[in-house]
C-alpha positions in Angstrom: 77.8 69.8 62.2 75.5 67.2 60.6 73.4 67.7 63.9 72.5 71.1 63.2 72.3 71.0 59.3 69.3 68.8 59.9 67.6 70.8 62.6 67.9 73.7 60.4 66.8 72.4 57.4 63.6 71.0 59.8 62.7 74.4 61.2 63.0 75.6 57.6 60.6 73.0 56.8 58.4 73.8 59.7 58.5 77.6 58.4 57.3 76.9 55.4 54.3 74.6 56.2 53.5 77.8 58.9 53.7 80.4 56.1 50.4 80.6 54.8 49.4 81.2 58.2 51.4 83.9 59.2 49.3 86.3 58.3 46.3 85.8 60.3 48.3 85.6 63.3 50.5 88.2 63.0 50.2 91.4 65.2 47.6 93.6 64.3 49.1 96.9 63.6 52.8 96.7 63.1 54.9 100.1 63.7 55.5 102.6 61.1 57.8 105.7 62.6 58.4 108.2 60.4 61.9 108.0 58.8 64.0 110.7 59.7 67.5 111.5 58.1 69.0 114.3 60.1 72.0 113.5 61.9 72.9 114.4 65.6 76.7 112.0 65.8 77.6 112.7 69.6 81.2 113.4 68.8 80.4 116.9 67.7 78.8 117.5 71.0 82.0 116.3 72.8 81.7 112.7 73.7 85.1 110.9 73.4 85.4 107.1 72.3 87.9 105.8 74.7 86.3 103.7 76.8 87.1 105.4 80.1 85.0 109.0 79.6 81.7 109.3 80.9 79.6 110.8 78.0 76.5 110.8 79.7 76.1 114.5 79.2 77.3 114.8 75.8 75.1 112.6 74.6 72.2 113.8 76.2 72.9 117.0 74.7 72.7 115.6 71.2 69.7 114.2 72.3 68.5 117.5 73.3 69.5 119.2 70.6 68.1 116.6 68.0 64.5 117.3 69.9 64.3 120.9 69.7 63.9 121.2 66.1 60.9 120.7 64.3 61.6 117.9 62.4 63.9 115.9 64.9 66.4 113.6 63.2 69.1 110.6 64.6 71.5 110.4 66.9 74.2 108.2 65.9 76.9 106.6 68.1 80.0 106.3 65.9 82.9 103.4 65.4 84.6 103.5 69.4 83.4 102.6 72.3 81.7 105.2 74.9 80.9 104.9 78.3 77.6 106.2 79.2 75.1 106.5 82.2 71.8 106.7 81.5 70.1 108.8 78.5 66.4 109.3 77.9 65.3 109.7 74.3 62.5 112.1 73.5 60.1 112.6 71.4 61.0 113.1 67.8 64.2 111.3 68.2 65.8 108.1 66.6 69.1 106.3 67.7 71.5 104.5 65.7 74.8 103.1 66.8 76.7 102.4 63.6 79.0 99.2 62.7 82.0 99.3 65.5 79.9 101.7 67.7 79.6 100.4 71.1 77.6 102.6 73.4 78.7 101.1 76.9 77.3 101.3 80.2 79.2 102.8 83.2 79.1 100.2 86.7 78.3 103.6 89.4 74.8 103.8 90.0 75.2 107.1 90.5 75.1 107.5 87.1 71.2 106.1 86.6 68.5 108.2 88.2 65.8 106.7 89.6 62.1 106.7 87.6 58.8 105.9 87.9 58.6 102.4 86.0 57.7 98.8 87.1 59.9 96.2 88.6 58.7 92.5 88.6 55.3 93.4 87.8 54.9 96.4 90.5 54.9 100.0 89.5 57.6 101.6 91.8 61.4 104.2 91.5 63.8 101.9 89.9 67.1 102.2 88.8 66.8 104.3 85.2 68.0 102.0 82.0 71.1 102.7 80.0 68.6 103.7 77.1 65.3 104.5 78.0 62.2 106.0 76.1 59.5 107.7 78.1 56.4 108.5 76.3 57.6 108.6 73.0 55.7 107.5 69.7 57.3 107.1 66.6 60.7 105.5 67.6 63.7 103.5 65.8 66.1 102.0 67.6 68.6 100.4 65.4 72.1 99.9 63.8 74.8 97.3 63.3 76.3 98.4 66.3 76.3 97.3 70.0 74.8 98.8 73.1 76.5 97.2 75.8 75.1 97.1 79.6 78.6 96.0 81.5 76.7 93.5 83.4 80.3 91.5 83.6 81.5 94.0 85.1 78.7 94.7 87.3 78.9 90.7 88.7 82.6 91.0 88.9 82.1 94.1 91.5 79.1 92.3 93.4 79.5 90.9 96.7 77.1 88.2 95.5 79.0 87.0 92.3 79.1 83.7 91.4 82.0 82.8 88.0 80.6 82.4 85.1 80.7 78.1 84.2 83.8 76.8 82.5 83.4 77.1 78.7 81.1 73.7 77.6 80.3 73.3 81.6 76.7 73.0 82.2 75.2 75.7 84.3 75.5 74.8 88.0 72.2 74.4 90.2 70.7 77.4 91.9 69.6 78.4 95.1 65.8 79.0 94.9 65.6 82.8 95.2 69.2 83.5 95.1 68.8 85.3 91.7 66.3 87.4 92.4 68.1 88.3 95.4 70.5 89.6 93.7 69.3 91.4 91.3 67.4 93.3 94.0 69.9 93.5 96.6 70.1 97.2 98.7 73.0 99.4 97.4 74.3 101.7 100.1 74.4 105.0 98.2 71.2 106.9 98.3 69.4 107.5 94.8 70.2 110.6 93.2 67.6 112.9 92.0 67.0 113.2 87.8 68.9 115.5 86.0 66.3 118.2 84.9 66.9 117.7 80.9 66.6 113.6 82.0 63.4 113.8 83.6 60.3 111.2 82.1 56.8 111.8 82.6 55.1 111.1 85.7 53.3 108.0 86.5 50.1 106.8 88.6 52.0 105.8 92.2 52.0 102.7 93.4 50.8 101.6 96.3 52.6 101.4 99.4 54.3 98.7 101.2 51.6 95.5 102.4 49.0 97.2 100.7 46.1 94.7 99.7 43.7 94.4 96.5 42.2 97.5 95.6 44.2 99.6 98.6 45.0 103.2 97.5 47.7 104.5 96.1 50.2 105.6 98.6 54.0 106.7 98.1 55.8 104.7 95.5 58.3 102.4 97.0 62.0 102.6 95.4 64.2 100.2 94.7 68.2 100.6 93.6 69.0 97.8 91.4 71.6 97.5 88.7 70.0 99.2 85.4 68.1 97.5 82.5 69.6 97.5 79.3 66.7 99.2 76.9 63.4 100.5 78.9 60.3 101.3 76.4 57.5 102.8 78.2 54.2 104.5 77.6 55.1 104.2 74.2 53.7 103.4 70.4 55.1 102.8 67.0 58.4 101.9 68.1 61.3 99.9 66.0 64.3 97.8 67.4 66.4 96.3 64.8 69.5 94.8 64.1 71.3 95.6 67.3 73.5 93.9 69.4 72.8 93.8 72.6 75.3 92.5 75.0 75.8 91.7 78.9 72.9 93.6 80.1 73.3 94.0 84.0 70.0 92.9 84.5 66.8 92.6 81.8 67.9 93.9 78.5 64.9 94.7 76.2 62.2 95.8 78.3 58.5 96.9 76.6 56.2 98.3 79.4 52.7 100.0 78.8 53.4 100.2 75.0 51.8 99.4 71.8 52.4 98.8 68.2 56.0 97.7 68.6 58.3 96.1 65.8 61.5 93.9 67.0 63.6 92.6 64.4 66.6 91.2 63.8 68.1 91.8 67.6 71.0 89.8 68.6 70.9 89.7 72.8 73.8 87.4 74.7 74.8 87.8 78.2 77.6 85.6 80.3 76.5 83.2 82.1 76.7 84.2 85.3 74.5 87.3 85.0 71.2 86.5 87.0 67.9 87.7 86.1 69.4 88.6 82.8 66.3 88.0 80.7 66.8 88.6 77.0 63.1 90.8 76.3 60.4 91.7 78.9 57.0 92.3 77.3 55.1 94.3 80.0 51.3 94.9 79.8 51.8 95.7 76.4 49.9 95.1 73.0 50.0 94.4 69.2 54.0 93.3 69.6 55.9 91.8 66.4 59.4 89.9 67.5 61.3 88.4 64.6 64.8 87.0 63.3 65.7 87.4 66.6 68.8 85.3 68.6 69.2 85.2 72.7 71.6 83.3 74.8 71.5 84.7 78.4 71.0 83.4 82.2 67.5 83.7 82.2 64.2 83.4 80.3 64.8 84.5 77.1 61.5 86.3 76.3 59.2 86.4 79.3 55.9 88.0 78.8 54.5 90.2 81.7 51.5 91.5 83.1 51.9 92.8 86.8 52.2 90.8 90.2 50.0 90.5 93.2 47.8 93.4 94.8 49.0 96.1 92.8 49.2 94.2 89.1 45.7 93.1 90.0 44.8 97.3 90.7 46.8 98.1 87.5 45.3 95.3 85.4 46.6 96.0 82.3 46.7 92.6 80.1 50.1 91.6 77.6 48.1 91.1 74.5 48.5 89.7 70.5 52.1 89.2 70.7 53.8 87.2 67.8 57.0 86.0 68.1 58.1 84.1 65.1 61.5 83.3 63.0 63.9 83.2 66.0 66.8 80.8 67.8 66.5 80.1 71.7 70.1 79.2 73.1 71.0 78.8 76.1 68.4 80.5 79.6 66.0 79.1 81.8 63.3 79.6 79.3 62.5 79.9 75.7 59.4 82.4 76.0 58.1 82.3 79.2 54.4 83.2 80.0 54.4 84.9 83.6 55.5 84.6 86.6 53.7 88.3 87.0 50.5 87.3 85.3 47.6 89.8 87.3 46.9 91.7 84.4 45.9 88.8 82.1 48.3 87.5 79.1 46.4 86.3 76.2 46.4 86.1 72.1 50.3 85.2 72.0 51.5 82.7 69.1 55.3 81.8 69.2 56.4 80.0 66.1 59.0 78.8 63.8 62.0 79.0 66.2 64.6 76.5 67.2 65.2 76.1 71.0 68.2 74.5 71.8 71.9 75.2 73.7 70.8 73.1 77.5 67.7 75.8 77.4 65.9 74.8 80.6 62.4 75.1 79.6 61.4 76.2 76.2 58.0 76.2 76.2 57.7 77.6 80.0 54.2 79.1 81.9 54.7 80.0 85.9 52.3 82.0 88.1 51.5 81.7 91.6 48.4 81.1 93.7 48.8 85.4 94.8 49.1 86.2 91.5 45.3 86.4 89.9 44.9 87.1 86.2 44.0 84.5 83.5 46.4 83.6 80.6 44.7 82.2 77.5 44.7 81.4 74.0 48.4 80.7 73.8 49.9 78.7 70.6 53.4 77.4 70.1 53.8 75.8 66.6 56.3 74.4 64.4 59.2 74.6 67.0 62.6 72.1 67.1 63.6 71.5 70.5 67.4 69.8 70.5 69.3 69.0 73.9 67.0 70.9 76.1 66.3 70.3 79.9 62.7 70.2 79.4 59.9 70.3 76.8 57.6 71.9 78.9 56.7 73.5 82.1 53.5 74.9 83.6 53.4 75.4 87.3 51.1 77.4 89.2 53.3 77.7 92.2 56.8 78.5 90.3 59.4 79.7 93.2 57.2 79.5 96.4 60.0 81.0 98.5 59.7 83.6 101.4 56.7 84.6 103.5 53.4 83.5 101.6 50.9 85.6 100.2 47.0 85.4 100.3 45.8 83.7 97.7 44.0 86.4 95.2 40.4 85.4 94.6 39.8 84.1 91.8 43.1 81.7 91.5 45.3 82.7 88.6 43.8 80.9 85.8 45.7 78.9 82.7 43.3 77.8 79.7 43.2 77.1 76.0 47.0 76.3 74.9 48.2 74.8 72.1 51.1 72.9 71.4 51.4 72.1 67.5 54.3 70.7 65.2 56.6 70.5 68.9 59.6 67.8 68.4 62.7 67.1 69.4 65.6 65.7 71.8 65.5 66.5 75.7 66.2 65.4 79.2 62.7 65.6 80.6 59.6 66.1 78.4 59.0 68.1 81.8 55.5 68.8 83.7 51.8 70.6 84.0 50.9 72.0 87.4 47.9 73.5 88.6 46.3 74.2 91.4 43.4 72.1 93.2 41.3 75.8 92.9 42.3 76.3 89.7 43.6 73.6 87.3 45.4 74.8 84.0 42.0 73.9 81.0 42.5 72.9 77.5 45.9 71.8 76.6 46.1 70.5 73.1 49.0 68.6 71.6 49.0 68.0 67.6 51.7 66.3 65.5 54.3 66.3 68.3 56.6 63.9 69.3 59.3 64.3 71.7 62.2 61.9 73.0 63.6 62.0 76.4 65.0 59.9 79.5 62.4 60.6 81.6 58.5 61.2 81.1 55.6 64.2 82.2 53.9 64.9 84.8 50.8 66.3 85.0 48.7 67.1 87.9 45.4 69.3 88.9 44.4 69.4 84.9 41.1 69.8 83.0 40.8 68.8 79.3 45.0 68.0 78.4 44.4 66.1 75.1 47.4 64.2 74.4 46.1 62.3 71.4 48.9 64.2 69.3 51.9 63.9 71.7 54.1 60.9 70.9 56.8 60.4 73.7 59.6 58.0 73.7 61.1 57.9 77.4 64.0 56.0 77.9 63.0 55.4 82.0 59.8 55.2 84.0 56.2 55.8 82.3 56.2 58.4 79.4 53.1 60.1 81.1 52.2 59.8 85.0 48.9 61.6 86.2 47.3 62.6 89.3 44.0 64.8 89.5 43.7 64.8 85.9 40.1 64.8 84.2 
């Protein structure tokens, strides 16, 4: 208890010395939705809180209902727990799931269409979210309430589950690829078509199967995956606060082509044993505010995105000015993750005040790969506590180099201008910096940080790493080691 008293009251202090400057990093244009007061409660259009009837339709139908008149209003998912397949949100429509309101995913695909959206950074059908919002500008999301994705339940039925690790156990090693095998594994039943009230816009294809750099759009490929908690897409001035989002079956908060978006106060945790469960996907998407948020889950907990390979790089739409700020880290395999799909460019993101702790595996985390493309610049992360994390940091330009290699893209993916400031605390490895021989990551700057670990960093195929303001106490071997490093 001590422990933690005195990491809080350091990241307190580190919040204050960042105040001043809060406000000339923060997002551009924060959302304003209009507030609506109409209410739409989906037990008045039939749905039934026992946790066993599907209420896809009623709900929908307050949905519906909600958008036909003129001045929309909220939807509100009372005390109980209801099971639900996917429901699409329209335009002039809020959603609010009230203290002891659980909206709760059902485990049969069948009951999530597939869409036009992007999976891992390539515009293709997937598997419909439990929530998703199409198009929509002016949105709230909120409540005390929980939306739930059943991912438990989901791993439980998979032929691929693994058990979740015994309560204090550290995480168990993985197979390189297993996750993502999973996540994407083939279902057998074919994908049903959208229910005509369910339907989103349509989207630019994407390009078919082995298609190359600047090929031509050809039929979209489709995958059938297990659904995504919250999907955000094409969307501005959208709000997501105070939920609690839990077990998502695969990403939970997921922001793709979207702007002017406002995350506050969002408490995301997911068992253990729930691959690819990332906490919040930022997707090619700009002017982003994240605060006061907590995330414990089996992946990165915030990963920002912008496309992968041949068709990210004929998209090319950059993640940019993105603040994340005022937020706890627990346990994933990274705190906020630039990358791996980086073709579109991710650039102008700060990440500060936070605490990073729980056996986190990489808190401050950048992965690409040589296929990739795209440059990622003029990242910060400042006044952060790191306590009993794997590793400090990690920046490797060949992250997960599994499976049948890609060409190179031409130019490399490039990482340049990061900076590391008011960075301390407690870990197993201060961890590593790997570029390529093509490209090496540019202008990493260390000030006022000091980390203590057993073992050192490595750093390889740099250009201009100044670690004049990195102290390091290593308990073995050298505290830095270097090779192709100028």
């Amino acid at each position: 208890m001590k422990k933690i008293t005195v990491l809080m009251i350091a990241l307190f202090v580190c919040a204050t010395m960042a105040s001043a400057q809060i406000a000339t990093t923060s997002a551009k244009s924060y959302a304003k939705p209009p507030k609506r007061t109409k209410r739409y409660v989906i037990t008045d259009f039939g749905a039934v809180a026992d946790n066993k009837t599907l209420n896809t339709k009623a709900i929908q139908a307050a949905i519906d209902k909600c958008a036909s008149t003129k001045k929309g209003g909220v939807v509100v998912v009372p005390a109980g727990t209801f099971r639900s397949g996917a429901i699409f949100l329209k335009q002039g429509v809020d959603l609010l799931v009230e203290k002891d309101g659980v909206l709760k995913g059902t485990t049969n695909l069948d009951d999530y269409p597939a869409i036009q959206s992007r999976w891992e950074g390539t515009e293709e059908m997937y598997t419909a979210s439990l929530v998703n919002a199409v198009g929509v500008n002016g949105l709230t999301l909120s409540g005390e309430g929980t939306i739930d994705g059943s991912g438990d339940e989901f791993m439980a039925n998979s032929p691929m589950r693994r058990p979740p690790p015994a309560p204090g156990a550290a995480a168990a090693p993985r197979t390189p690829g297993a996750d993502a095998a999973a996540a994407a594994a083939p279902l057998a039943t074919p994908p049903p078509a959208p229910v005509a009230a369910a339907a989103p816009p349509p989207a630019r294809p994407a390009p078919g199967p082995g298609a190359g750099p600047g090929a031509a759009p050809g039929a979209p490929r489709q995958m059938r995956g297990r659904p995504r908690l919250i999907g955000i897409q094409s969307s501005k001035e959208v709000v997501v606060s105070g939920l609690h989002l839990h077990n998502q079956a695969i990403w939970c908060l997921f922001v793709l082509y979207s702007q002017d978006v406002e995350i506050d106060g969002v408490n995301i945790t997911a068992a253990h044993n729930i691959p690819s469960s990332d906490g919040m996907d930022i997707d090619s998407s700009k002017h982003v505010h994240i605060t006061n948020a907590f995330i414990d889950d089996d992946d990165d907990c915030i990963s920002i995105k912008a496309g992968k390979d041949a068709d990210g790089l004929r998209v090319n739409r950059p993640a940019d000015d993105i603040l994340i700020e005022n937020s706890h880290f627990a346990y994933g395999q990274g705190g906020v993750a630039m990358g791996s799909e980086t073709s579109g460019g991710i650039r102008n993101v700060t990440v500060q005040n936070c605490l990073m702790d729980s056996d986190n595996w990489t808190p401050i985390r950048f992965k690409s790969q040589p296929s990739r493309g795209g440059i990622v610049e003029n990242i910060t992360y400042k006044n952060i506590v790191l306590h009993g994390t794997r590793e400090a940091f990690d920046m490797n330009m060949e992250w997960r180099m599994v499976g049948p290699r890609l060409p190179d893209s031409n130019p490399l993916p490039l990482v340049r201008n990061v900076k590391i400031i008011n960075v301390s605390g407690d870990v197993q490895n201060v961890g590593s910096i790997h570029g390529l021989a093509g490209s090496p990551i540019q202008g990493v700057t260390f000030e006022n940080c000091h980390i203590t670990a057993t073992r050192g960093f490595r750093l390889d195929h740099a250009r201009g790493v100044d670690l004049t303001g990195l102290k390091i106490d290593v308990k073995q071997g050298e505290p830095v080691t270097t090779t192709d490093v100028q």
